[in-house]
C-alpha positions as CSV (number, residue, x, y, z in Angstrom):
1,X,68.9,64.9,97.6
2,X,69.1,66.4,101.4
3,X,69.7,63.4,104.4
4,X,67.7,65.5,106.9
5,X,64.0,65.6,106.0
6,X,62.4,68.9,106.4
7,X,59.9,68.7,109.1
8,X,56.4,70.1,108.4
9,X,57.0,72.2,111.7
10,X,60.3,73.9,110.6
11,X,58.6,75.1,107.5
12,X,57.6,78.6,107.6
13,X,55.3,78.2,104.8
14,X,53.4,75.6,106.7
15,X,50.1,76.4,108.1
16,X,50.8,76.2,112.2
17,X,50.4,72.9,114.0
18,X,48.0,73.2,116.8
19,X,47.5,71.3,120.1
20,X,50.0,68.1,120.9
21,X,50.7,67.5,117.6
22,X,53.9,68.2,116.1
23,X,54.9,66.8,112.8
24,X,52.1,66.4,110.1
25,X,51.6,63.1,108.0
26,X,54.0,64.6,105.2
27,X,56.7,64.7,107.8
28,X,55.9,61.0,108.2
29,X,55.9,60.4,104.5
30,X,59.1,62.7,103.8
31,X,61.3,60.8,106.3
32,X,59.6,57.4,105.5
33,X,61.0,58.6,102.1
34,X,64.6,59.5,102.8
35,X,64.9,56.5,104.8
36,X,63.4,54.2,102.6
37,X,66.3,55.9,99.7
38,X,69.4,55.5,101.9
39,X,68.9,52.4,104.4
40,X,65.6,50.4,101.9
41,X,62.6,49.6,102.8
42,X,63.4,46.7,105.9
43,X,64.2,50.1,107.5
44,X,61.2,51.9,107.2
45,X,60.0,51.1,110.9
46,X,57.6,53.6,113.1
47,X,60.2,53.3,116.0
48,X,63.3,54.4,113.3
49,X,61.0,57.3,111.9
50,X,59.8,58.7,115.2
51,X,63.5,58.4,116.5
52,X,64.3,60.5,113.7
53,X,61.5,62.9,114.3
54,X,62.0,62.8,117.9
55,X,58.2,62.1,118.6
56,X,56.2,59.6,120.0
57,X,55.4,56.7,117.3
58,X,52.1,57.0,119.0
59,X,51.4,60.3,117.0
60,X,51.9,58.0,113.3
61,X,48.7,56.2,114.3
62,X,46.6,60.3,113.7
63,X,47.3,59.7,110.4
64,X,48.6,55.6,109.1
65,X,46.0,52.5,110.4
66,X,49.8,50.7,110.1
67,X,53.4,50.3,108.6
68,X,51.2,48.8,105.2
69,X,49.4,51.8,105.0
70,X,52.4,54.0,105.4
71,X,54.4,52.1,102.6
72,X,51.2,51.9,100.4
73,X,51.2,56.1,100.3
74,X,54.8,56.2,99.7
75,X,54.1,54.1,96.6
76,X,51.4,55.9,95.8
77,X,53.3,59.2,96.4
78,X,56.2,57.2,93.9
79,X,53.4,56.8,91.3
80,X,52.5,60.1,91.7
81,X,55.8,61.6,90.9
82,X,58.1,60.0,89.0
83,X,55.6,57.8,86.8
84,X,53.8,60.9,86.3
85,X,56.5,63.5,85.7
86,X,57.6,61.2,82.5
87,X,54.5,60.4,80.7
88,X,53.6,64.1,81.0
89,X,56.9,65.4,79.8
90,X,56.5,62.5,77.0
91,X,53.0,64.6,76.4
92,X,54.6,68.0,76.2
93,X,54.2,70.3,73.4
94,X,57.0,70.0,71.1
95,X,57.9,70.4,67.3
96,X,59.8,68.2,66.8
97,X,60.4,65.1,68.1
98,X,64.5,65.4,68.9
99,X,62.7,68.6,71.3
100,X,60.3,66.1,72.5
101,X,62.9,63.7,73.7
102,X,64.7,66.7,75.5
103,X,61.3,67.5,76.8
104,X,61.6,64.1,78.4
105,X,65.3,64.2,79.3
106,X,64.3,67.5,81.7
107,X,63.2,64.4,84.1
108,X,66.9,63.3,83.9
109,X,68.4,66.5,85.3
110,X,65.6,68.0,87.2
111,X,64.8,65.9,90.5
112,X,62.2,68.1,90.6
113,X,60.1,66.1,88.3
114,X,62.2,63.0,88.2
115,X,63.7,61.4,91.7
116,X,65.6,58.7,90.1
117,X,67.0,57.7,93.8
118,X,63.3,57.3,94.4
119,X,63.0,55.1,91.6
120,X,66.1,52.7,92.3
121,X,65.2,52.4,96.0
122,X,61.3,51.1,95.0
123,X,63.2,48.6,92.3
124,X,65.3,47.3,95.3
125,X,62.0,46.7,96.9
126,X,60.4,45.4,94.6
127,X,62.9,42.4,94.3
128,X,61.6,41.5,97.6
129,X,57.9,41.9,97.3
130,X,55.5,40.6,94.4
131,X,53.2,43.6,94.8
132,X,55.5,46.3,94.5
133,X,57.1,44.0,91.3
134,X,53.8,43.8,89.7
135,X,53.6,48.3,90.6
136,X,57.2,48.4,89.2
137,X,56.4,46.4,85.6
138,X,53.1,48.1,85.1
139,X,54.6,51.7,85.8
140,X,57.3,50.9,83.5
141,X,54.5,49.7,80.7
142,X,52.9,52.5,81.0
143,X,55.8,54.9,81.0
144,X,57.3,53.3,77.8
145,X,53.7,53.4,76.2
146,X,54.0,57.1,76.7
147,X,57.2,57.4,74.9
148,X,55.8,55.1,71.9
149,X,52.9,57.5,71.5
150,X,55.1,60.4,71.9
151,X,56.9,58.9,68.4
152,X,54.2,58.0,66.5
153,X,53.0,61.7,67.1
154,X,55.6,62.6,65.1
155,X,54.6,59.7,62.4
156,X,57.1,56.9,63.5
157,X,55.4,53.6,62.7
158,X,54.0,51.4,65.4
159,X,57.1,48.5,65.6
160,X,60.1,51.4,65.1
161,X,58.5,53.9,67.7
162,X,58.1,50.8,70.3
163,X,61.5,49.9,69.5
164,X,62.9,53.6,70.0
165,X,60.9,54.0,73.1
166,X,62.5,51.1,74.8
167,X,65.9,52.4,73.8
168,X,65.7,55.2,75.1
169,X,64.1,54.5,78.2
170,X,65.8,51.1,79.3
171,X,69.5,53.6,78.1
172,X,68.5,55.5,80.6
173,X,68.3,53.6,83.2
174,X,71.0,51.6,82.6
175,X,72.9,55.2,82.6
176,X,72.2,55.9,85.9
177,X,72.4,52.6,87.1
178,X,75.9,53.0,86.0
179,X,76.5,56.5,87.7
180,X,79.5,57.1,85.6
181,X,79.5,60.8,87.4
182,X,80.7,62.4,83.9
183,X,81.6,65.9,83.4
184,X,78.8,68.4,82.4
185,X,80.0,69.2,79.6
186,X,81.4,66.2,78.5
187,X,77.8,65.1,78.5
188,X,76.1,67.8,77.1
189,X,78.8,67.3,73.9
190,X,77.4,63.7,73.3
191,X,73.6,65.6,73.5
192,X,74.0,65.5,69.4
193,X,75.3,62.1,69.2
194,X,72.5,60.7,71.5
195,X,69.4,62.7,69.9
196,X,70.8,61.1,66.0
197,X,71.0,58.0,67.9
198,X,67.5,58.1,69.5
199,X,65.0,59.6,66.5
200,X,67.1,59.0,63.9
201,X,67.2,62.9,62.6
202,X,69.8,65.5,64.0
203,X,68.5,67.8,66.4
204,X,68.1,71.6,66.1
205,X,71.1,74.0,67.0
206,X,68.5,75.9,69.1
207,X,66.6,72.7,70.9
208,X,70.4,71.7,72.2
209,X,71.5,74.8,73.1
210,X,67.8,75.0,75.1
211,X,68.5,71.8,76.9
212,X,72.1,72.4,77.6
213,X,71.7,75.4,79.3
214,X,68.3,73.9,81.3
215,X,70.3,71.4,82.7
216,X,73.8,73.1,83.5
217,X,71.3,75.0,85.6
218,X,70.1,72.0,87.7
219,X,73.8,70.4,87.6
220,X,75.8,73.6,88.8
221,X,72.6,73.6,91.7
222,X,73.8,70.0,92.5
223,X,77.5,71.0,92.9
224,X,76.6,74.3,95.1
């Protein structure tokens, strides 16, 4: 994930800023983001963003009533990402359910649909703040209640498709939590191993030769 935030103003895509105003709520909420990644949340201050910016804090006030309201959207925007992103690629068409579970590993290697930096900085906050811990434990519920349905679609009984689902979404996290910065390939070899492990039938030659060569996409982008 980039350091430097892009600013709504240096996007040439943008629609032009008019007037005094030069940065756009987004360019709030995208360094409120990065900041709240790298330094946590005890560092998401109006004064450290509009440093950053190099703007008046007095311009946050067009579009936040306060610092609560500004962490509130980047939970919401949280919610609306990475919460999001899983249950729907738990949802996705699939044949079979070893493709549905690589269908739901694209969040691992795309941080297009998946920010897990995102997701480790709000569970850093959330061991500091009971509201965010009761947004943290319901997301997680509903993400893993996605994953159970997405087995029982493929005719998993109730107890062994909860118990899969929390396998192989607390693995996971424990994965990256561990950041053991693998080779690609060395991971992509255990893509077998892990599918057996997770549904309990071998995958397709063509669904892991699908999902290999989506993610040394995203991977080789990561290393460029």
């Amino acid at each position: 994930m980039s350091t430097k935030p892009i600013l709504h103003r240096d996007d040439p895509d943008a629609e032009p800023l008019v007037g005094n105003i030069k940065v756009t709520r987004d360019d709030w909420l995208n360094v409120a983001m990065d900041v709240l990644i790298s330094d946590g949340v005890e560092q998401v201050k109006v004064m450290n963003l509009a440093e950053r910016m190099a703007v008046s804090r007095s311009s946050f006030y067009w579009y936040f009533k306060s610092r609560q309201d500004l962490l509130d959207a980047l939970l919401a925007r949280w919610q609306a990402t990475n919460t999001a992103a899983l249950i729907a690629q738990a949802e996705a068409d699939a044949a079979t359910i070893t493709a549905a579970v690589c269908n739901v590993h694209r969040c691992v290697v795309n941080p297009e649909l998946f920010d897990t930096a995102l997701d480790f900085a709000v569970r850093d906050w959330a061991r500091r703040a009971g509201k965010v811990r009761r947004m943290l434990d319901q997301s997680d519920a509903r993400r893993v209640e996605a994953l159970q349905a997405m087995f029982q679609r493929f005719g998993y009984e109730e107890v062994e498709a909860i118990t899969r689902a929390r396998v192989l979404y607390y693995m996971q996290l424990g994965y990256d939590l561990a950041q053991l910065n693998e080779p690609v390939e060395f991971r992509l070899k255990l893509l077998p191993h892990y599918l057996l492990v997770f549904t309990g039938v071998e995958g397709r030659p063509e669904e892991i030769e699908e999902f290999s060569a989506y993610a040394r996409r995203f991977w080789e982008e990561r290393e460029t």
